[in-house]
N, C-alpha and C positions, 0 to 999 in steps of 0.2 A: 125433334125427338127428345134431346138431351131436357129440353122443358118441360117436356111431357111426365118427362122419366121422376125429375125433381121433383114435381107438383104433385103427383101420386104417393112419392116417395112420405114426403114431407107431412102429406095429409094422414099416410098409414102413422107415421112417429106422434105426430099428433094426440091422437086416437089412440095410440100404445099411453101415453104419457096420463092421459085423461084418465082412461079407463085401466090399465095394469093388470089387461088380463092373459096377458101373451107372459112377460119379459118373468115377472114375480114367481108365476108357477113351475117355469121352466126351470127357474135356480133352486127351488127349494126342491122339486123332482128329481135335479141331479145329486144333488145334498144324500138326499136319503139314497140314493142307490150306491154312493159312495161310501156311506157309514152303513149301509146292509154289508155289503161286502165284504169291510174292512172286519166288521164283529164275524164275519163266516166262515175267515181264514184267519188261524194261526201260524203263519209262517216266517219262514224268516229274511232276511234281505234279499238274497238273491232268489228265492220266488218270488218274492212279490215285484221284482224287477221284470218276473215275467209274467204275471198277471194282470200288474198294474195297467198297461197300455189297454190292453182289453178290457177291465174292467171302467176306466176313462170312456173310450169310445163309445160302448154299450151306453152307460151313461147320457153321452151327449146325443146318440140316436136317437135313444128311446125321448127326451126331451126337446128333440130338432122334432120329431112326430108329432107331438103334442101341439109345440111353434105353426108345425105344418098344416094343422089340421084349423088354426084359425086362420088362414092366408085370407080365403073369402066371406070368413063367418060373419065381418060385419059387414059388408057390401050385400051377402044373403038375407041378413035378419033386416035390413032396412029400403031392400031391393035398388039397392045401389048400382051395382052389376049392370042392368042393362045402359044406365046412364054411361057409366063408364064407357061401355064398350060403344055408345051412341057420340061420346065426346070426341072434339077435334083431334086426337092422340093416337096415334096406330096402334095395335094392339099388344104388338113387339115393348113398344113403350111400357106398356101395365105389364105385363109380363118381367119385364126389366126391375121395373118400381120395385113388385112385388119380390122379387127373388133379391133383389139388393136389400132388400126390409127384412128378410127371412135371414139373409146370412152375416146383416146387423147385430141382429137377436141372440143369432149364436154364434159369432163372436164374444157377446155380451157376458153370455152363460157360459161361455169358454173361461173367460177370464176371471170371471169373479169365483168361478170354483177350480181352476186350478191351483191356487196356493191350499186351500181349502184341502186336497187332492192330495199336495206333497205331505202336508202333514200328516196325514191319518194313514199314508203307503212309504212315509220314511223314504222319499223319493224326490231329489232336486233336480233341474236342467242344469246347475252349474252356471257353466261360461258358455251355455248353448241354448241359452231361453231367443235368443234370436230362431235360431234354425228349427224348435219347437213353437216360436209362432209361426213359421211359415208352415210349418206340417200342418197345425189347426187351422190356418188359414182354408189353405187347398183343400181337407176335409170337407170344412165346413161349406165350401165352393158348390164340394160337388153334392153334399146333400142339399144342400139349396137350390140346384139347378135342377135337379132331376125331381124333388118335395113340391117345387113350385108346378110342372108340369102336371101333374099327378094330383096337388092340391086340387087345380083347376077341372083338372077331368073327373075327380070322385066332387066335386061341391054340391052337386046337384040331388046326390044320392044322401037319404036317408039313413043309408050304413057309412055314410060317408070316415067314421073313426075307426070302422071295421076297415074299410076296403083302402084305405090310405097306405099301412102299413101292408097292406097284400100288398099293393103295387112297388111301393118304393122297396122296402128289403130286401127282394132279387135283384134288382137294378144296382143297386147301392152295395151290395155284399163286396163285391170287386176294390172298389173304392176302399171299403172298409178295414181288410185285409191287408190292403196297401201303406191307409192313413196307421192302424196300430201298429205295423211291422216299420216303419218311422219313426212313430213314437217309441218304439221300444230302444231302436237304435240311437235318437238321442239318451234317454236315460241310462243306455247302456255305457255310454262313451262318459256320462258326467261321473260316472262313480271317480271317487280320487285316485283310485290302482291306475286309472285309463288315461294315456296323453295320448294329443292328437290335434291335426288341426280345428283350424275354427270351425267349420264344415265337414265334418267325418264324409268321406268318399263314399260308406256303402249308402248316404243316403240320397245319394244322387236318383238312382235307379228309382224307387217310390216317390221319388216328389217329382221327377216327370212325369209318373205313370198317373198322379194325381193331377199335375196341371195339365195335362192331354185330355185324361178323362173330362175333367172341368169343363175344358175350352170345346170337346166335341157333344158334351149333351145340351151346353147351353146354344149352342150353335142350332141342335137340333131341333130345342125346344123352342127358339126361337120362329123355326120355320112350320113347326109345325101346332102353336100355342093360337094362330088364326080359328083353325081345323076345328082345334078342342072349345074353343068359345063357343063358335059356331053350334058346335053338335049339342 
């Protein structure tokens, strides 16, 4: 399985690296919703401490959707797909590939636009850029896990960029609410007034309710990513 998983993997990075049609649009997408924003509000530090996490995350959705929406596009446009599903690999495997390839991606687009992010919202992590990667982390988790199931089940559809984001943003809302209420409480803690330790306490509560989340839809997607092939 773990070969399976690699080989899929490896073949999607590939393909990204060649063609630069996934990784390039998603950063410059986040780019501009960051600098729309930032021109849309006048405010002053302590707003923007509270809008900033939300306007982050929106950000990264709206650009994990875009990510999402090529999961199968090259397997479709080259009718790859049934090969796949016909090769020696269970299906859990490409499933795996795929959603490890997807929350590569944004990671990728995580990182390269949050310094990008502090500049333009006047907002640092501080001494807590640790405990602000694992929040993005776990996000990023869980739209990958829940984008890849959903990728798979609208690919076949013609609305397919339409019906993606139907599916995924009530699923994901939960998560959402979780991952920015997170990030808000790192940034809250870094302002200089604020000491505390290395791991602020209140953010315990949201980064279980995130690796929970994570850990029970990929579980499911896994059982149930057979199904969705199939149908």
């Amino acid at each position: 399985m773990i070969k399976g998983v690699v080989a899929i993997l490896w073949k999607d990075l590939r393909v990204e690296w060649r063609s630069r049609e996934r990784l390039g649009p998603m950063v410059v997408f986040v780019f501009l919703i960051i600098l729309v924003f930032n021109f849309s509000f006048e405010l002053g530090g302590s707003a923007l401490h509270e809008i900033g996490p939300g306007v982050l995350w929106s950000a990264f959705v709206f650009a994990g959707l875009f990510g999402l929406n090529h999961t199968f596009a090259t397997e479709l446009d080259n009718n790859c797909l049934d090969a796949l599903m016909l090769a020696p690999v269970s299906h859990s495997s490409l499933y795996l590939a795929k959603m490890l390839g997807n929350l590569l991606f944004l990671l990728v687009v995580e990182l390269l636009s949050l310094p990008f992010f502090c500049l333009f919202f006047n907002l640092s992590p501080g001494l807590y850029l640790v405990p602000l990667v694992a929040v993005l982390t776990l996000g990023a988790s869980c739209l990958a896990s829940v984008g890849t199931l959903f990728a798979a089940m609208s690919s076949n559809s013609r609305l397919r960029e339409f019906l993606l984001p139907l599916l995924v943003l009530p699923m994901i809302y939960p998560a959402l609410i979780w991952a920015v209420k997170a990030t808000a409480i790192v940034f809250e803690h870094s302002r200089p007034s604020t000491t505390g330790a290395f791991w602020p306490g209140s953010l315990t509560e949201p980064v279980s309710f995130l690796l929970v989340y994570s850990i029970v839809f990929t579980t499911l997607a896994l059982m149930l990513f057979d199904q969705v092939l199939e149908d």
